[in-house]
Structure formats: structure tokens, C-alpha cells
mmJSON file of the N, C-alpha and C atoms, coordinates in Angstrom:
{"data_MODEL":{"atom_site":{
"group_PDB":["ATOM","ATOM","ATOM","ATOM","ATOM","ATOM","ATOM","ATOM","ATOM","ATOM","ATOM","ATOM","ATOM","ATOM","ATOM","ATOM","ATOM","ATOM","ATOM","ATOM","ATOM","ATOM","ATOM","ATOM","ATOM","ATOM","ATOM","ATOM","ATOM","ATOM","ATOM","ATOM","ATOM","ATOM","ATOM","ATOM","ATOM","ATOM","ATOM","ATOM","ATOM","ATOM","ATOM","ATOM","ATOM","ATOM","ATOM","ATOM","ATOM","ATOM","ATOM","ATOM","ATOM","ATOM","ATOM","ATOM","ATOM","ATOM","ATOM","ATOM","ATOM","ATOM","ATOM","ATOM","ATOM","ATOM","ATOM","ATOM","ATOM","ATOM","ATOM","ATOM","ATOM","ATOM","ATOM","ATOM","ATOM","ATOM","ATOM","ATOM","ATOM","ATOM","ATOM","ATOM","ATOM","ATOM","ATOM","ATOM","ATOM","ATOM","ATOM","ATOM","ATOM","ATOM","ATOM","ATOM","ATOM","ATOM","ATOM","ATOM","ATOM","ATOM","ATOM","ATOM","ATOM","ATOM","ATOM","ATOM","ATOM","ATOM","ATOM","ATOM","ATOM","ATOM","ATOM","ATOM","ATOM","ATOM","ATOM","ATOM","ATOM","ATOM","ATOM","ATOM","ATOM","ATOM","ATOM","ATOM","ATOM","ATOM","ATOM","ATOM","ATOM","ATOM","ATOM","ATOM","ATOM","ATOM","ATOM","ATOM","ATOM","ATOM","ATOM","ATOM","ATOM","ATOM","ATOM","ATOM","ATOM","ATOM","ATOM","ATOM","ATOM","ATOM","ATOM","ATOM","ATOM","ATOM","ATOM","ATOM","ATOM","ATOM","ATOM","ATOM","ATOM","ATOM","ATOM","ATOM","ATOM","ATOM","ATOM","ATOM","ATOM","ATOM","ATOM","ATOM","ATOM","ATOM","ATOM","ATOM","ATOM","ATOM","ATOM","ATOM","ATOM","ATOM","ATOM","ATOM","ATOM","ATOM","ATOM","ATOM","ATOM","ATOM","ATOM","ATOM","ATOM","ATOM","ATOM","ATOM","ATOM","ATOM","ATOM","ATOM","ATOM","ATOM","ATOM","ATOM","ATOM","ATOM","ATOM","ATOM","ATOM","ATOM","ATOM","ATOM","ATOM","ATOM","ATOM","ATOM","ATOM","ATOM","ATOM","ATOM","ATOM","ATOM","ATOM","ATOM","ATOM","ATOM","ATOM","ATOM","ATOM","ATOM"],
"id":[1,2,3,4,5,6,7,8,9,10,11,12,13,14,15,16,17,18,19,20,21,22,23,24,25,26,27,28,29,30,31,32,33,34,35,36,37,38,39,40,41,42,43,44,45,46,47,48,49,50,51,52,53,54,55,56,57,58,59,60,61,62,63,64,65,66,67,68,69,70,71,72,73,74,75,76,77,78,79,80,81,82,83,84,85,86,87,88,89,90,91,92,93,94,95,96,97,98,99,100,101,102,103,104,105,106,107,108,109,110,111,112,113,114,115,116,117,118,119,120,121,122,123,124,125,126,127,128,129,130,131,132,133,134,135,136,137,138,139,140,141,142,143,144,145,146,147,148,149,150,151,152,153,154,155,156,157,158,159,160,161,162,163,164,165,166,167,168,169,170,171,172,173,174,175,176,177,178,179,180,181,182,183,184,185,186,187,188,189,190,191,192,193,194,195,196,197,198,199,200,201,202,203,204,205,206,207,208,209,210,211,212,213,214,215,216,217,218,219,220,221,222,223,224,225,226,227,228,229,230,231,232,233,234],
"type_symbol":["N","C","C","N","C","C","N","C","C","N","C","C","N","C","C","N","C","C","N","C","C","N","C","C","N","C","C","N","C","C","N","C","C","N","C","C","N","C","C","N","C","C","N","C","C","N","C","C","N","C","C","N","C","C","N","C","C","N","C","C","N","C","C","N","C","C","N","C","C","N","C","C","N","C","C","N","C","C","N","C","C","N","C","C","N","C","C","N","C","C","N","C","C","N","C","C","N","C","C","N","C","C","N","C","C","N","C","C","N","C","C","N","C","C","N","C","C","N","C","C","N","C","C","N","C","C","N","C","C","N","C","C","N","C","C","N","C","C","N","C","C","N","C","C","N","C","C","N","C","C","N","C","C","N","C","C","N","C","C","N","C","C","N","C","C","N","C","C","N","C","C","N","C","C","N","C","C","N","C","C","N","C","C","N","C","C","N","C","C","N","C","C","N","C","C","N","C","C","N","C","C","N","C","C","N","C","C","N","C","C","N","C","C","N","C","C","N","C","C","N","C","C","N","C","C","N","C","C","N","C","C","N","C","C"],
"label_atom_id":["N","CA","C","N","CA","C","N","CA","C","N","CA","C","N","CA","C","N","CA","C","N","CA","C","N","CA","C","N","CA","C","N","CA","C","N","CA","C","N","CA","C","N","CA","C","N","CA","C","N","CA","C","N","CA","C","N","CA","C","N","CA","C","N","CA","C","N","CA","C","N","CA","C","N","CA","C","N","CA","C","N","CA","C","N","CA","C","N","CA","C","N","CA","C","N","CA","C","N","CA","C","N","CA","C","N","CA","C","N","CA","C","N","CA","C","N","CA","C","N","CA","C","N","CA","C","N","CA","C","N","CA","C","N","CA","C","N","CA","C","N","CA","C","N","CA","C","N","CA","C","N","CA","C","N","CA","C","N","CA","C","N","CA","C","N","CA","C","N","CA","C","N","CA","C","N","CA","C","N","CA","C","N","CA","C","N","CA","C","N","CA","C","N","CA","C","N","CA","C","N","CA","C","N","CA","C","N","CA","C","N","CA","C","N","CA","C","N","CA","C","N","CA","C","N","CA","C","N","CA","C","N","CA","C","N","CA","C","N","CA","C","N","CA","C","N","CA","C","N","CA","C","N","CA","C","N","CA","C","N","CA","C","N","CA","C","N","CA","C","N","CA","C"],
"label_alt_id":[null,null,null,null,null,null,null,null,null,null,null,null,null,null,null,null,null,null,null,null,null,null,null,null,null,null,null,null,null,null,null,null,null,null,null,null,null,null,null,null,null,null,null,null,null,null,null,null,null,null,null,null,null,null,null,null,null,null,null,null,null,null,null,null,null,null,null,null,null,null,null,null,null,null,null,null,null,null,null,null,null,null,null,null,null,null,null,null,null,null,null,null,null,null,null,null,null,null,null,null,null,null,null,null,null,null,null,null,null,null,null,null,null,null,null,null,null,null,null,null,null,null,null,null,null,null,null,null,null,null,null,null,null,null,null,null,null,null,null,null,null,null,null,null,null,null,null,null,null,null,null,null,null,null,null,null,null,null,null,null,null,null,null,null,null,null,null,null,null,null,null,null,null,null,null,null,null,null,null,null,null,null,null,null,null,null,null,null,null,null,null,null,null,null,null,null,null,null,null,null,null,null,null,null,null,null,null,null,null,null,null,null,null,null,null,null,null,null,null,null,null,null,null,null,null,null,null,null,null,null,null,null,null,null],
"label_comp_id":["UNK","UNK","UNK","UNK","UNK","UNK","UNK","UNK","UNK","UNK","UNK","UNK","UNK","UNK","UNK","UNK","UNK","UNK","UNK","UNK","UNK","UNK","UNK","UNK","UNK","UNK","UNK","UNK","UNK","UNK","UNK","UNK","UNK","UNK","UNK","UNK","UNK","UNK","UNK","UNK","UNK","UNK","UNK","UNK","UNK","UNK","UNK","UNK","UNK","UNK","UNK","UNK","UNK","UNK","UNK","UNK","UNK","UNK","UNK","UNK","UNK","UNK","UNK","UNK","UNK","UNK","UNK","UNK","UNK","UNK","UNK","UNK","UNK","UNK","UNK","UNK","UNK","UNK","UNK","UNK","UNK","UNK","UNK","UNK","UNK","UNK","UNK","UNK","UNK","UNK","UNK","UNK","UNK","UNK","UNK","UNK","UNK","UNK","UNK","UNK","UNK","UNK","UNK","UNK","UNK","UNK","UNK","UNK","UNK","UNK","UNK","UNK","UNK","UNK","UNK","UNK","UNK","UNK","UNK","UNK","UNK","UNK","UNK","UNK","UNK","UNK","UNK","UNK","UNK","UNK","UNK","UNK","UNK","UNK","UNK","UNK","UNK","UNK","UNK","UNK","UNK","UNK","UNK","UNK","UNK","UNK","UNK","UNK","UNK","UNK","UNK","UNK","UNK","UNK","UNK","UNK","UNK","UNK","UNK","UNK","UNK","UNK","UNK","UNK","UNK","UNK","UNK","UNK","UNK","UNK","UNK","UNK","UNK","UNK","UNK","UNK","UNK","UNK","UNK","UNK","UNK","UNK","UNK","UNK","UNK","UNK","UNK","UNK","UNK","UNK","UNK","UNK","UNK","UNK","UNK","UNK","UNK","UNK","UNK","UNK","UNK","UNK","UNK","UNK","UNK","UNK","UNK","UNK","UNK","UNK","UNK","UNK","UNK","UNK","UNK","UNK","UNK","UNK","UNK","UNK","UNK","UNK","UNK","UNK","UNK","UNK","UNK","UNK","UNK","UNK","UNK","UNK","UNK","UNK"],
"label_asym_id":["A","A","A","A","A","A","A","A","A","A","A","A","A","A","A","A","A","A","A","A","A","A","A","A","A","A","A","A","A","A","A","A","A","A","A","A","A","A","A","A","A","A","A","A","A","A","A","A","A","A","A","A","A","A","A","A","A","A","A","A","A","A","A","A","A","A","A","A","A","A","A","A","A","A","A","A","A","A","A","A","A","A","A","A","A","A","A","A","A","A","A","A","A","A","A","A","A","A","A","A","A","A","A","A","A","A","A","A","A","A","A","A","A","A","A","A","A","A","A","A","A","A","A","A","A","A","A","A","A","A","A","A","A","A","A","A","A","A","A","A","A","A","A","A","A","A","A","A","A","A","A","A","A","A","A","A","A","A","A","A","A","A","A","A","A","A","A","A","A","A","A","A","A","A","A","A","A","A","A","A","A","A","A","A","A","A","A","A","A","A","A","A","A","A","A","A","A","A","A","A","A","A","A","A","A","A","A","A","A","A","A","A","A","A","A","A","A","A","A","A","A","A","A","A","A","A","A","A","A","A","A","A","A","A"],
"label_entity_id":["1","1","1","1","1","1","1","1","1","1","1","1","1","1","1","1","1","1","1","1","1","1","1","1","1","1","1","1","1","1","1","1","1","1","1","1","1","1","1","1","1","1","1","1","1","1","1","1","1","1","1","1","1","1","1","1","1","1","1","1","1","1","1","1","1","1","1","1","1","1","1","1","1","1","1","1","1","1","1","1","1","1","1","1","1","1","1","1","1","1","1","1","1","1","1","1","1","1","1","1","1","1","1","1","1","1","1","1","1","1","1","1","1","1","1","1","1","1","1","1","1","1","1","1","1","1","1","1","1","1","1","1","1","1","1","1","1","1","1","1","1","1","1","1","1","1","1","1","1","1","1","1","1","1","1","1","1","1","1","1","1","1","1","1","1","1","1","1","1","1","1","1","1","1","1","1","1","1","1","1","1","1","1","1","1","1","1","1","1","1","1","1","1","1","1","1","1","1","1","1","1","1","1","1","1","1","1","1","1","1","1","1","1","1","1","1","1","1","1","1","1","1","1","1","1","1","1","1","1","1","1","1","1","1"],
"label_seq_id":[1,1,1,2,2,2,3,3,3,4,4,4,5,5,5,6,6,6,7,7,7,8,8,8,9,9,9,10,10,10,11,11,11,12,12,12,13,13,13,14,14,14,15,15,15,16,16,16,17,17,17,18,18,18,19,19,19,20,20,20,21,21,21,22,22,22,23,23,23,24,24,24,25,25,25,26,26,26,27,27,27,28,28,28,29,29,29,30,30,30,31,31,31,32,32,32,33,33,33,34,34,34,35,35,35,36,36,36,37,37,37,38,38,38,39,39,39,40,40,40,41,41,41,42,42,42,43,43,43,44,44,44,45,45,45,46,46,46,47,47,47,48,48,48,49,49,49,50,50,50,51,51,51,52,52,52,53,53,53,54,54,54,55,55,55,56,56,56,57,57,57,58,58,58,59,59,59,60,60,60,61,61,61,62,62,62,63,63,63,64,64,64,65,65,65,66,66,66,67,67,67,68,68,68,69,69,69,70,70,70,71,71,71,72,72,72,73,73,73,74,74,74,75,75,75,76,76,76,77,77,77,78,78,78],
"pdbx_PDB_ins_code":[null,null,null,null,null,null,null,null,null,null,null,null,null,null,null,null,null,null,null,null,null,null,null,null,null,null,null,null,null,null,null,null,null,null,null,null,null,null,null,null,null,null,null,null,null,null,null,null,null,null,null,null,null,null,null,null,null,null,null,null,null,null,null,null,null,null,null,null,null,null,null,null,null,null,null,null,null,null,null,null,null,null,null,null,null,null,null,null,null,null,null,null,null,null,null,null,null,null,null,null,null,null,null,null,null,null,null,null,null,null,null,null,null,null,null,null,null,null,null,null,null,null,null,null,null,null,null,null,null,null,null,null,null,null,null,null,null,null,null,null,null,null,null,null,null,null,null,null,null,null,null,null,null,null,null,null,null,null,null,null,null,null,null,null,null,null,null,null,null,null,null,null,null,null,null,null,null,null,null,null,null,null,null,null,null,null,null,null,null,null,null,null,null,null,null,null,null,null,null,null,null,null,null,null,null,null,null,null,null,null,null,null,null,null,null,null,null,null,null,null,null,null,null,null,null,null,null,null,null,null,null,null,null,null],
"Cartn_x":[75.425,75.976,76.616,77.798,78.577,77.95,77.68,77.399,78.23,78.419,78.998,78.477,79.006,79.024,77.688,77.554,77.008,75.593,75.127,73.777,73.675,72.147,71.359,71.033,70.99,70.187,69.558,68.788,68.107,68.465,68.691,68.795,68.086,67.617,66.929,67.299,66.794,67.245,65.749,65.877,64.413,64.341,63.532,63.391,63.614,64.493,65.438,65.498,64.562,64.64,65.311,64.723,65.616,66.811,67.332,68.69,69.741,69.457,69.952,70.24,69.054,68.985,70.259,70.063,70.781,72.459,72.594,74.022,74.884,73.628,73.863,74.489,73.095,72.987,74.086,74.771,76.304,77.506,77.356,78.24,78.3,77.467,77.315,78.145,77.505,77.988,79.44,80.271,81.416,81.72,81.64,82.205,81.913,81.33,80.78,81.506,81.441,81.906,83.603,83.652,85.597,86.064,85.449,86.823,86.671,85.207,84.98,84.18,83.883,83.855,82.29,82.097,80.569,80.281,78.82,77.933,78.754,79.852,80.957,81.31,81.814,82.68,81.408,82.253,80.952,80.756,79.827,79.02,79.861,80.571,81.27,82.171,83.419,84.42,85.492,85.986,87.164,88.283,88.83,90.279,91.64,92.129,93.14,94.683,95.277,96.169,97.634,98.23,99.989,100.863,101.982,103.233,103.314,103.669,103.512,104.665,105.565,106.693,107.393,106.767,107.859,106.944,107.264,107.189,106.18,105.085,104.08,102.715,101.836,100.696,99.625,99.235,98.5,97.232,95.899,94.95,95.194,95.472,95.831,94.615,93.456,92.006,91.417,90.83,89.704,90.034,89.84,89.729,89.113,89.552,88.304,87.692,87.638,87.803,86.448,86.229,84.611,85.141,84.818,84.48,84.211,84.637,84.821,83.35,83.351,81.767,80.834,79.968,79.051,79.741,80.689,80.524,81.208,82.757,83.159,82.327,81.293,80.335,79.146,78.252,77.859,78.598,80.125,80.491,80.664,81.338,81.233,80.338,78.96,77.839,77.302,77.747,77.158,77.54],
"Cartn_y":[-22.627,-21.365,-20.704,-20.107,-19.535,-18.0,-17.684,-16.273,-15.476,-14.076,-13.589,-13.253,-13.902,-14.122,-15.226,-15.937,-16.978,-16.995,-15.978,-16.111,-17.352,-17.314,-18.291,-17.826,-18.864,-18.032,-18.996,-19.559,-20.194,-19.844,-21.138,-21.353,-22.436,-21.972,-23.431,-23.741,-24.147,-24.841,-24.528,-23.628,-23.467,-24.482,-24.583,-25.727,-24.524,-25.368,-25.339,-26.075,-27.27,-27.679,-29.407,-30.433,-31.98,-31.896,-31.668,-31.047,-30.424,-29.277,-28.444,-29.452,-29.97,-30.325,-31.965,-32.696,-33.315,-33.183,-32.31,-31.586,-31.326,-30.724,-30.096,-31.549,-32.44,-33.277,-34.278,-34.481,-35.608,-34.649,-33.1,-32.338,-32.31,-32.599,-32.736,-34.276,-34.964,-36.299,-36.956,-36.033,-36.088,-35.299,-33.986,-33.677,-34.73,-35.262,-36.388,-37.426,-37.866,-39.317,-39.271,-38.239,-38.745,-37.62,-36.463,-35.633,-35.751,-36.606,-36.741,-35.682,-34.363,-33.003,-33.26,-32.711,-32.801,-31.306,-31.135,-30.271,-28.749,-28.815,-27.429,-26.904,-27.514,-27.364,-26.553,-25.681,-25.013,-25.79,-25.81,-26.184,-25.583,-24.918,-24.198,-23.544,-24.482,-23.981,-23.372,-22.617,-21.248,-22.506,-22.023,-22.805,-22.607,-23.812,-23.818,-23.005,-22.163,-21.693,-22.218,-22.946,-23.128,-22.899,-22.414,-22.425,-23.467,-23.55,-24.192,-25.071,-26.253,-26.183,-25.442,-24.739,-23.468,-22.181,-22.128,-21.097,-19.89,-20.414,-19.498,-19.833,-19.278,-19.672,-20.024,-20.952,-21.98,-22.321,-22.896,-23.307,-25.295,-25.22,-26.664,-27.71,-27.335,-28.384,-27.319,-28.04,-27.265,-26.989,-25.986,-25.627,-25.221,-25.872,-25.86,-24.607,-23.733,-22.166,-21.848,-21.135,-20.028,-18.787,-18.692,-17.371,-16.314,-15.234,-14.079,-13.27,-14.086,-12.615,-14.119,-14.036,-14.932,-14.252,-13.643,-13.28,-13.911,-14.866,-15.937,-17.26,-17.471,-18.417,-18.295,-17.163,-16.639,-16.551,-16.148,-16.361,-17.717,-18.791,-20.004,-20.657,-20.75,-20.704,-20.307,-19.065,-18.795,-18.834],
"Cartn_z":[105.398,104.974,106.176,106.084,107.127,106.936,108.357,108.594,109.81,109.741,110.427,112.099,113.027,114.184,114.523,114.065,113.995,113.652,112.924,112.708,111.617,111.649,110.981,110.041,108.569,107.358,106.422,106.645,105.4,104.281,103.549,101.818,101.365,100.232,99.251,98.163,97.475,96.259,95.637,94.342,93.707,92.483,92.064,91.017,89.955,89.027,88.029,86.721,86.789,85.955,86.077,85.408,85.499,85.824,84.607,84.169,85.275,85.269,86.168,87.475,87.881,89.333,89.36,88.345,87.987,88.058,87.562,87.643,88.977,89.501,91.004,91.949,92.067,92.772,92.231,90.987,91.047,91.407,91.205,91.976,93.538,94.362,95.565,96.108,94.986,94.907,94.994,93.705,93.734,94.892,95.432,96.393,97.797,98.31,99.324,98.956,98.289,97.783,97.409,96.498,95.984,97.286,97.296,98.14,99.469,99.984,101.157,102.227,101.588,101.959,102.654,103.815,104.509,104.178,105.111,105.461,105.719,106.316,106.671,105.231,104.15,102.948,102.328,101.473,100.365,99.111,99.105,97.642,96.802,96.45,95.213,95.888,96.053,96.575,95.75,96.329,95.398,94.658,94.525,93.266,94.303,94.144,95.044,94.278,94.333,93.586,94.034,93.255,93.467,92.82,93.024,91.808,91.435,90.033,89.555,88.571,88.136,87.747,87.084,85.96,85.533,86.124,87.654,88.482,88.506,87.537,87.556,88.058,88.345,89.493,88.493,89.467,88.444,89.289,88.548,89.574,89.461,91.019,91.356,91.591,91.22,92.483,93.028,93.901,94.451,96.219,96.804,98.018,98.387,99.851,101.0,101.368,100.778,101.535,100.777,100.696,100.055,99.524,98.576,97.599,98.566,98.135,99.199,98.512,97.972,96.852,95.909,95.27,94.723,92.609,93.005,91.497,90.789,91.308,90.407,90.235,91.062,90.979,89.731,89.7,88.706,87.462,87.249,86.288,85.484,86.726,86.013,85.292,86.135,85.656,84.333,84.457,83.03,81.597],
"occupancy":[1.0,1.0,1.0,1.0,1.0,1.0,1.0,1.0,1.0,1.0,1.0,1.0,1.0,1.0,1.0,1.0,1.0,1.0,1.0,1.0,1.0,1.0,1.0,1.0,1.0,1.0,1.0,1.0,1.0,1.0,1.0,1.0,1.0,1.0,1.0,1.0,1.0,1.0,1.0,1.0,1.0,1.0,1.0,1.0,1.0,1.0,1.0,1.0,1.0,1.0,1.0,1.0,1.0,1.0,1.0,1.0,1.0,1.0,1.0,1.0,1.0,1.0,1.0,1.0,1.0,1.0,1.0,1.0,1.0,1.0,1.0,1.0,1.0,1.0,1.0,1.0,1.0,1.0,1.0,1.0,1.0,1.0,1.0,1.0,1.0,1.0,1.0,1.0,1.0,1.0,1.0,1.0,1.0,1.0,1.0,1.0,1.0,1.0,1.0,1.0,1.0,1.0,1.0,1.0,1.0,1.0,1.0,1.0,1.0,1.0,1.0,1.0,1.0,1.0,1.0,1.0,1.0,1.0,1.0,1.0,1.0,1.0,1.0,1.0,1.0,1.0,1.0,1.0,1.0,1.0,1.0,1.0,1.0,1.0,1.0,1.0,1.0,1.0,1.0,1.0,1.0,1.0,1.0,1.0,1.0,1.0,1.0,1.0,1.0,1.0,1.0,1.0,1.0,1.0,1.0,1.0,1.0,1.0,1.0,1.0,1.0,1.0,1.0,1.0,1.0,1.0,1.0,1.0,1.0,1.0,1.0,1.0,1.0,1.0,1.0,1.0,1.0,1.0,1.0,1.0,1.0,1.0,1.0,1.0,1.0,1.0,1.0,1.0,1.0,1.0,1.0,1.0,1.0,1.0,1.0,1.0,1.0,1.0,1.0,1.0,1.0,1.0,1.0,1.0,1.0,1.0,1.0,1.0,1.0,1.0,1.0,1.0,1.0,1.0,1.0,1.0,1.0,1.0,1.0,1.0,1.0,1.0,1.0,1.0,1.0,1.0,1.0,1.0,1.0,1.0,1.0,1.0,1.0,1.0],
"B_iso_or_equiv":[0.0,0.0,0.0,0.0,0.0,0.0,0.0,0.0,0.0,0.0,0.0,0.0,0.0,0.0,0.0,0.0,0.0,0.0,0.0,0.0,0.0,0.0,0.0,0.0,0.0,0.0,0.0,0.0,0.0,0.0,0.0,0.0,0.0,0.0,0.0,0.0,0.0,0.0,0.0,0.0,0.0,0.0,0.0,0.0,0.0,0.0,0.0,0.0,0.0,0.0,0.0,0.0,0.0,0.0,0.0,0.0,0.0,0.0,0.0,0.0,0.0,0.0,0.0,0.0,0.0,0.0,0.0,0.0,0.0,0.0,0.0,0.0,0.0,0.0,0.0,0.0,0.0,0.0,0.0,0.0,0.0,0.0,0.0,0.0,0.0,0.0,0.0,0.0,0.0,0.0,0.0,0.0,0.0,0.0,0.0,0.0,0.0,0.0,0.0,0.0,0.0,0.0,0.0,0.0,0.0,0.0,0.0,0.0,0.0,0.0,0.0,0.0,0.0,0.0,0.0,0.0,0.0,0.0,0.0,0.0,0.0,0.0,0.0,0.0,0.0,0.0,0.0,0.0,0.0,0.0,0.0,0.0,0.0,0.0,0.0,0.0,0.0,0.0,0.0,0.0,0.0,0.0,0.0,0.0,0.0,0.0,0.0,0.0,0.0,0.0,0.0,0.0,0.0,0.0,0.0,0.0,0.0,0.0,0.0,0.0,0.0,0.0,0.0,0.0,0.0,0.0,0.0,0.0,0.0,0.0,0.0,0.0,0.0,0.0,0.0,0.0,0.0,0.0,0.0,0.0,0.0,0.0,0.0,0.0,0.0,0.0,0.0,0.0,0.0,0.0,0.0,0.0,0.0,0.0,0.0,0.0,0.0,0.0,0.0,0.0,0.0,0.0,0.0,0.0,0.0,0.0,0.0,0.0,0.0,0.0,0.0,0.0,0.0,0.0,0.0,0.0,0.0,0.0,0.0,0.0,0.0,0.0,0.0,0.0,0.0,0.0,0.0,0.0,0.0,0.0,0.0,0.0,0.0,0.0],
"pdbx_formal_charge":[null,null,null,null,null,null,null,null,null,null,null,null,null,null,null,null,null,null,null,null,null,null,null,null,null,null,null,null,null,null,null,null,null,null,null,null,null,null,null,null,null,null,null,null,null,null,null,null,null,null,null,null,null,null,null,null,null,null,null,null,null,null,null,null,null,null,null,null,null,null,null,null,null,null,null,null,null,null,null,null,null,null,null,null,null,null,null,null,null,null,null,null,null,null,null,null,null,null,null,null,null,null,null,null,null,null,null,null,null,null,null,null,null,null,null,null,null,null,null,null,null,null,null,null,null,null,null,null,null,null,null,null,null,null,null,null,null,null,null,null,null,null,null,null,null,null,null,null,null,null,null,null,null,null,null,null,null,null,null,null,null,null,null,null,null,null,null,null,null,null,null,null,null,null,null,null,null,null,null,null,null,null,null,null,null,null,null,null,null,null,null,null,null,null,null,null,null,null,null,null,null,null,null,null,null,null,null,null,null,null,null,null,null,null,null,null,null,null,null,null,null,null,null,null,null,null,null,null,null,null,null,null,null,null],
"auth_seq_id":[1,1,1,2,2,2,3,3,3,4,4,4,5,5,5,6,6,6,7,7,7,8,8,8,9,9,9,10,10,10,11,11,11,12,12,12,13,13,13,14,14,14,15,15,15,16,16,16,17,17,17,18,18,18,19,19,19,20,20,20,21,21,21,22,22,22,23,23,23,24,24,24,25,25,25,26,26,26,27,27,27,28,28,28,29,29,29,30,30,30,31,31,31,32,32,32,33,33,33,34,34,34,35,35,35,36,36,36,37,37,37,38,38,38,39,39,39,40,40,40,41,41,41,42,42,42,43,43,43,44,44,44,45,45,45,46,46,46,47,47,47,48,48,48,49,49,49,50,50,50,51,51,51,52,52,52,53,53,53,54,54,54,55,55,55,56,56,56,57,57,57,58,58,58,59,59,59,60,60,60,61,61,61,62,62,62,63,63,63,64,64,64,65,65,65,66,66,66,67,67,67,68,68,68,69,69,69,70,70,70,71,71,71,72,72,72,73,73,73,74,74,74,75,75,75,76,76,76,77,77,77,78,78,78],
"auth_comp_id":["UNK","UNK","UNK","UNK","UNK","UNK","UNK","UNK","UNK","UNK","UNK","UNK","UNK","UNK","UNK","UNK","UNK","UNK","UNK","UNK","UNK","UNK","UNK","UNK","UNK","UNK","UNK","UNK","UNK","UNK","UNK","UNK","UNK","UNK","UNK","UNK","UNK","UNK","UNK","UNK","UNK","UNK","UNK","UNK","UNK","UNK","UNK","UNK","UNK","UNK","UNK","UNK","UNK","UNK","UNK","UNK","UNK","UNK","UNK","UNK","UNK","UNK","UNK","UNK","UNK","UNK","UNK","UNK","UNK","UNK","UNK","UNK","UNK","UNK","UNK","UNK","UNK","UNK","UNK","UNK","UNK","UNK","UNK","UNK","UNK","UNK","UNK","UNK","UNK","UNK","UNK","UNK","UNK","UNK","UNK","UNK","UNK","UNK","UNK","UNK","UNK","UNK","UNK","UNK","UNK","UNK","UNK","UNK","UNK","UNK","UNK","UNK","UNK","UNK","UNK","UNK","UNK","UNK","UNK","UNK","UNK","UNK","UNK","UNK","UNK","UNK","UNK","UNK","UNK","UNK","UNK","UNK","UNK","UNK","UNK","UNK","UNK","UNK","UNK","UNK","UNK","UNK","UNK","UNK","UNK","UNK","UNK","UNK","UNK","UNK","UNK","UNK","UNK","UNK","UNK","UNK","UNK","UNK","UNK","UNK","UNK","UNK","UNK","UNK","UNK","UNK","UNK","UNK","UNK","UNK","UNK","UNK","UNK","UNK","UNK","UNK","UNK","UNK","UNK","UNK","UNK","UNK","UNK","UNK","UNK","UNK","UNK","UNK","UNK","UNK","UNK","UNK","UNK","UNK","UNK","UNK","UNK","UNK","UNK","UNK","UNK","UNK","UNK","UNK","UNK","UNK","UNK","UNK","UNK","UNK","UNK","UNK","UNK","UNK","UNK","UNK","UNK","UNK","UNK","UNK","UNK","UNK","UNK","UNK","UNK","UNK","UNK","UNK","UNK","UNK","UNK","UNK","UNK","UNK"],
"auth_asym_id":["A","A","A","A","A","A","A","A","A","A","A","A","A","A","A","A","A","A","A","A","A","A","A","A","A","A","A","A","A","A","A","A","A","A","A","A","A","A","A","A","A","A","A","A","A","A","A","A","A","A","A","A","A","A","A","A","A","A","A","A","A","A","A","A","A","A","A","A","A","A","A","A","A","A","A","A","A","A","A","A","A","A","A","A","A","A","A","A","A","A","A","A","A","A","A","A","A","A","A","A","A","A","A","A","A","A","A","A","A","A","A","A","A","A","A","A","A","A","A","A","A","A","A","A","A","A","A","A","A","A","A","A","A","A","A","A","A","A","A","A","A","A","A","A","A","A","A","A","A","A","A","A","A","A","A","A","A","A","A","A","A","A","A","A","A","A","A","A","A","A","A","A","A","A","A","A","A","A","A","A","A","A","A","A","A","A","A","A","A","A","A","A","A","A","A","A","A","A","A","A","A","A","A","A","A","A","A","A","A","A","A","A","A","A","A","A","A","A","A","A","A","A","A","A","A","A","A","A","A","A","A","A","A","A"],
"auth_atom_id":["N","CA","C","N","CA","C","N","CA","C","N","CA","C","N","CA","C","N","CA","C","N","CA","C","N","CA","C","N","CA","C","N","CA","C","N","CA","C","N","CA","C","N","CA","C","N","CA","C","N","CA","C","N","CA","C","N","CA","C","N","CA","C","N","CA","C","N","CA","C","N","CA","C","N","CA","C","N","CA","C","N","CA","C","N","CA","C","N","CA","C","N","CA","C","N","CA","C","N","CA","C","N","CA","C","N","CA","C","N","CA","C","N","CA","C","N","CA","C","N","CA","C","N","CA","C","N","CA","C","N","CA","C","N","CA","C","N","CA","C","N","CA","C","N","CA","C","N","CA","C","N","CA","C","N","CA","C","N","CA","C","N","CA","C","N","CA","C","N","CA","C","N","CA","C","N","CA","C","N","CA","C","N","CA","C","N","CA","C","N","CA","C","N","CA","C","N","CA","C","N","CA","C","N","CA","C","N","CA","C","N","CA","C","N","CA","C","N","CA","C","N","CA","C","N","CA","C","N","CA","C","N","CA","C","N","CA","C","N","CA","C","N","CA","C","N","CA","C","N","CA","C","N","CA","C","N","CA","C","N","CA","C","N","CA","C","N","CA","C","N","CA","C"],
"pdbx_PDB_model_num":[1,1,1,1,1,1,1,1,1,1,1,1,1,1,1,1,1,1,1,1,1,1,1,1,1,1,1,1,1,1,1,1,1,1,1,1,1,1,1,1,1,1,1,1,1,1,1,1,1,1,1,1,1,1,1,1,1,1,1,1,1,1,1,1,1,1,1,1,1,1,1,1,1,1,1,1,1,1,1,1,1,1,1,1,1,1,1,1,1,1,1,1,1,1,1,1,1,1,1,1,1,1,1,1,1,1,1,1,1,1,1,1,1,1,1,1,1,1,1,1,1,1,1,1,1,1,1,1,1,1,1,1,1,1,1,1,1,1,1,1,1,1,1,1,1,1,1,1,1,1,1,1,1,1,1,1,1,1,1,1,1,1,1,1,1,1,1,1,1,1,1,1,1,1,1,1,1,1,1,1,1,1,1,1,1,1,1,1,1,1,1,1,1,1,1,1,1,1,1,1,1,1,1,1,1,1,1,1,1,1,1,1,1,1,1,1,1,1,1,1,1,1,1,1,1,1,1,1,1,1,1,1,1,1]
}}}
């Protein structure tokens, strides 16, 4: 987890359930494995935005960048 001026912050993973944890762990998977992304990249990275052929902005994939807030994350989620 990136923190401001380099502090440290513990995170865990609470149990959730088979399921849940399941999900998580081939999402980690695909990100490691097809996009190549390590330990730096966020777990739930923001949406990459591009114009798009008829010139309107579009979500292209996924980017490398982090959510500025936890609340489009929560939304997907739910």
C-alpha cells in the first residue's frame, strides 16, 4: 500500500468466505500472470480512459495508477 511520505501501514485480508477468497486470489492471478503487474501495482486498479473512435471517452483496460478514494472500489463491489 502506498502511503504518504513513506510511511508504513499494514493490511490484511479478513476471511470472507471460500468464495470470496477464490475470486480475489484468480484476480491477483490474472493480474501476475496475463498483465505481468508485481507487488508496486494496486490490487484494484482505476480504468484506463481513451478517446475513443467516434471521439468520445471511453474506458480502454485497466491502469496502472490507484483510485484517488476507496469509493469506486466499494461501488464495484457491490
Amino acid at each position: 500500500m502506498q502511503t504518504k511520505f513513506s510511511k508504513t501501514f499494514s493490511t490484511f485480508f479478513f476471511l470472507v468466505g471460500e468464495e470470496i477468497q477464490e475470486i480475489v486470489e484468480e484476480w491477483v492471478s490474472y493480474l501476475r500472470d496475463v498483465r505481468l503487474w508485481d507487488n508496486d501495482d494496486p490490487l484494484f486498479p482505476s480504468i484506463l480512459i481513451e478517446v475513443g473512435a467516434f471521439h468520445q471517452i471511453e474506458a480502454a483496460g485497466l491502469d496502472r495508477t490507484h483510485w484517488s478514494t476507496a469509493t469506486p472500489i466499494r461501488t464495484i463491489i457491490s
